[in-house]
Backbone as ProteinMPNN parsed JSONL, in Angstrom:
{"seq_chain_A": "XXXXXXXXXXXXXXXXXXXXXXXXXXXXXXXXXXXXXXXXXXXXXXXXXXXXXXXXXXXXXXXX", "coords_chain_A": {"N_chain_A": [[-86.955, 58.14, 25.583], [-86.986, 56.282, 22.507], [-87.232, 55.378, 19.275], [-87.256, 54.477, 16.178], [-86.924, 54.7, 13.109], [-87.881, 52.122, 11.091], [-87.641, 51.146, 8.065], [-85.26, 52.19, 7.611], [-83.302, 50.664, 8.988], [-81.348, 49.854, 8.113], [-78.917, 51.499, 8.567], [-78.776, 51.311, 11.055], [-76.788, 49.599, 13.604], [-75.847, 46.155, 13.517], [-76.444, 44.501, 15.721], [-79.203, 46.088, 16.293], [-80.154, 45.45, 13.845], [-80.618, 42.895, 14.185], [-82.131, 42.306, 16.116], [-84.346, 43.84, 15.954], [-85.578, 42.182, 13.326], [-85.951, 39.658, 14.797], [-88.609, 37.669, 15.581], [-91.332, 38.0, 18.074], [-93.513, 38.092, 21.493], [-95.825, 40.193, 21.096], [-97.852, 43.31, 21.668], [-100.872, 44.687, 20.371], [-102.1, 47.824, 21.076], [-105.091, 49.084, 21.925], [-108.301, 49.874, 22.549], [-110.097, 48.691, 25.462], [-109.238, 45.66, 27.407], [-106.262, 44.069, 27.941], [-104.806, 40.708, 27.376], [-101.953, 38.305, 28.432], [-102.653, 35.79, 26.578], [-103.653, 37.269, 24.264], [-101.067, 38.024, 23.055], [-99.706, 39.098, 19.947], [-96.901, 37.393, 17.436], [-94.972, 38.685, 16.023], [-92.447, 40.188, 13.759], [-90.903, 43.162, 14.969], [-89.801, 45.185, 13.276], [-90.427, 44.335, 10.648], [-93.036, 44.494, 10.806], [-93.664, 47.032, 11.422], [-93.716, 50.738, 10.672], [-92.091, 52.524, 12.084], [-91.044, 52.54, 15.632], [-91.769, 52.798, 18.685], [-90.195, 53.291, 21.939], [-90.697, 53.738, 25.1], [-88.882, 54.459, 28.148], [-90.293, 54.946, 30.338], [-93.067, 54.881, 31.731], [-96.25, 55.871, 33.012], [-99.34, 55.522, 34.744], [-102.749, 57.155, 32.913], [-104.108, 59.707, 34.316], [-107.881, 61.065, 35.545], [-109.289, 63.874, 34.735], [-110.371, 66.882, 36.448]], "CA_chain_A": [[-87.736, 57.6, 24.496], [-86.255, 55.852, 21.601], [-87.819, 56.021, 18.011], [-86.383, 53.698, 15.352], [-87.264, 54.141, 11.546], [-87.845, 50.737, 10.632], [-87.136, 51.046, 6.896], [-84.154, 53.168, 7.875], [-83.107, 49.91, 9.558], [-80.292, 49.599, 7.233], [-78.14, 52.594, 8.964], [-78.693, 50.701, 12.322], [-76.11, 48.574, 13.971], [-76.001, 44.681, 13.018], [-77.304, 43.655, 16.624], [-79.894, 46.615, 16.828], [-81.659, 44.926, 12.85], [-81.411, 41.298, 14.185], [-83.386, 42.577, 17.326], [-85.941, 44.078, 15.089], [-86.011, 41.185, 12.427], [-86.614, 38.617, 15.499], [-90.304, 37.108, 15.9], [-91.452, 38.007, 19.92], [-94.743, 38.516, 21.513], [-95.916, 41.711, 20.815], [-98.884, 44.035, 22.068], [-101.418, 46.168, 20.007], [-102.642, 48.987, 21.993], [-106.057, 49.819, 21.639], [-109.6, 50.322, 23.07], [-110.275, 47.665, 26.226], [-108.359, 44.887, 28.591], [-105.337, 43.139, 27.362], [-104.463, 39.814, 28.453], [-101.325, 37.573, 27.589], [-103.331, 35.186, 25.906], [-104.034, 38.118, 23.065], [-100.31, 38.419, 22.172], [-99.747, 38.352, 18.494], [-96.105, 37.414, 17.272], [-93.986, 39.532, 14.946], [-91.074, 40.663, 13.719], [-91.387, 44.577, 14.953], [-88.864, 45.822, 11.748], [-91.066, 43.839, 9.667], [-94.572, 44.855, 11.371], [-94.406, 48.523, 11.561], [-92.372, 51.321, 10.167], [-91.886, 53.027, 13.302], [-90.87, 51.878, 16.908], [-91.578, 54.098, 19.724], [-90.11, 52.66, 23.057], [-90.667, 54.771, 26.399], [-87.874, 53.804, 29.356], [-90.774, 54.998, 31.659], [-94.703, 55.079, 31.989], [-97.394, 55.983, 34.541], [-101.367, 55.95, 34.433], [-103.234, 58.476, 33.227], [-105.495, 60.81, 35.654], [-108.883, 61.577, 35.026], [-109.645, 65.186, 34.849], [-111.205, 66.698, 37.453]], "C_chain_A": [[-86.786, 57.305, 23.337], [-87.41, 55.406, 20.114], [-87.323, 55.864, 17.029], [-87.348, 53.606, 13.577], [-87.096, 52.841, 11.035], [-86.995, 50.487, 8.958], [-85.849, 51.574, 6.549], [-82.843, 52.187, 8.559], [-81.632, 50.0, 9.348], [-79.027, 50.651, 8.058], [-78.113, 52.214, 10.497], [-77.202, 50.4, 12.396], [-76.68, 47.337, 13.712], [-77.081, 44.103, 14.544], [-78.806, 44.712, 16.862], [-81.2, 45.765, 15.274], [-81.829, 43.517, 13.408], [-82.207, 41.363, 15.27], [-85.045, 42.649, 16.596], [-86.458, 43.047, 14.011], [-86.705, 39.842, 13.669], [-88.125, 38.395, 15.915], [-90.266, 37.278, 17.338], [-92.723, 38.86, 20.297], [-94.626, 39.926, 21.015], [-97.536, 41.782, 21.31], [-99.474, 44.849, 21.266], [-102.558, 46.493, 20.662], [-103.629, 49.714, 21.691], [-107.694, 49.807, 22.785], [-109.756, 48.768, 23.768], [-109.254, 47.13, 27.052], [-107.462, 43.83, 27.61], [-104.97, 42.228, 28.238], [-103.395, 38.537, 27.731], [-101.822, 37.064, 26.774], [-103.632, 35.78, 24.478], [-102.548, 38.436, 22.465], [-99.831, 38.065, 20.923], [-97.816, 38.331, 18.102], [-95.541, 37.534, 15.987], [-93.195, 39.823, 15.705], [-91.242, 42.216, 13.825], [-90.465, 45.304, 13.936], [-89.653, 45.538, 10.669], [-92.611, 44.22, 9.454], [-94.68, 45.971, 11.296], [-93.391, 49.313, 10.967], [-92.313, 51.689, 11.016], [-92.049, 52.793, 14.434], [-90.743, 52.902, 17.427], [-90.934, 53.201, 21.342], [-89.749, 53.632, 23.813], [-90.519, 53.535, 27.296], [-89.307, 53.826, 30.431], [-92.103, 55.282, 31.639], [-95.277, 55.065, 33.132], [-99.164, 56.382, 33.764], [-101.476, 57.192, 34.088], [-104.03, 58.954, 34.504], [-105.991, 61.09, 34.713], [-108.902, 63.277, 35.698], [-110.744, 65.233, 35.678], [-112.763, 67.34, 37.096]], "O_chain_A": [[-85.816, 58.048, 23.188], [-88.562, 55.127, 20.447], [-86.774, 56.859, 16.556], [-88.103, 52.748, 13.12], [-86.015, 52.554, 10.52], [-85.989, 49.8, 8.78], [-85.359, 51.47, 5.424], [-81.701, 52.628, 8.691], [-80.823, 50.188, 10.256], [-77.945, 50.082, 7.913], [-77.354, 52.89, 11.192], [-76.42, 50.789, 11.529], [-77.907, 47.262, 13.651], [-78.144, 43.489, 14.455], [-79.625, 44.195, 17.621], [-82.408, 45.556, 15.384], [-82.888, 42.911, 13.242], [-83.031, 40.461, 15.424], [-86.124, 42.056, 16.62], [-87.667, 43.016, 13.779], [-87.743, 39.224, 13.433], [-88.644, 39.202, 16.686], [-89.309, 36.799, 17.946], [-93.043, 39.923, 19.765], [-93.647, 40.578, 20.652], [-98.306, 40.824, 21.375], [-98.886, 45.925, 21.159], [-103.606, 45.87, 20.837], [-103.455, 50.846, 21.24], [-107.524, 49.663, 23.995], [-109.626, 47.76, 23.072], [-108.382, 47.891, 27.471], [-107.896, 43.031, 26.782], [-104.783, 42.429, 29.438], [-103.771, 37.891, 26.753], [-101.661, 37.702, 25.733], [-103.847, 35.001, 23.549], [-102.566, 39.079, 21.415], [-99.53, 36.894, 20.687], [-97.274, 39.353, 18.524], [-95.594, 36.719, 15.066], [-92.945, 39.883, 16.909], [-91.724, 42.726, 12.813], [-90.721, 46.501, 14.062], [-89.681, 46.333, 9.73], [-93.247, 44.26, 8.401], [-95.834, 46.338, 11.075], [-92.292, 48.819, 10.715], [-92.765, 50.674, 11.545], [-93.244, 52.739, 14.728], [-90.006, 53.829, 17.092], [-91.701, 52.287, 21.646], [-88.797, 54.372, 23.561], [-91.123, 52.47, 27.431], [-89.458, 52.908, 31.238], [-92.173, 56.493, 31.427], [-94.941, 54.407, 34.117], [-99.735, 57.038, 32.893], [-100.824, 58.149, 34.505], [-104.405, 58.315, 35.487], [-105.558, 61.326, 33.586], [-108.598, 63.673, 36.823], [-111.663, 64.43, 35.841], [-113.669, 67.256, 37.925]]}, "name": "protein", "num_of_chains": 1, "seq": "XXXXXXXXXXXXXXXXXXXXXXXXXXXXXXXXXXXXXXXXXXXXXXXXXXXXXXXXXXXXXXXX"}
């Protein structure tokens, strides 16, 4: 997992703020079915203060 203070940007590396300053779809993650068609485009340095990015995901399970 990686976990980037946005406003903190500044203490980055040069290629890690022009990543985060660049405009590219993006996903917000909430209640229902997402479908390309719904992606909204920002700059994620500019959009949020905090970037969470997980290398690896799996479904949840329902409890039994």
């Amino acid at each position: 997992m990686i976990v980037v203070d946005t406003p903190s940007a500044g203490l980055i590396g040069k290629t890690a703020r022009a990543w985060l300053a660049q405009t590219r779809p993006t996903r917000l993650i909430g209640g229902g079915f997402w479908s390309p068609g719904q992606a909204v485009h920002a700059a994620l340095g500019v959009s949020f203060v905090v970037l969470i990015h997980l290398h690896k995901v799996k479904a949840a399970k329902l409890p039994p």
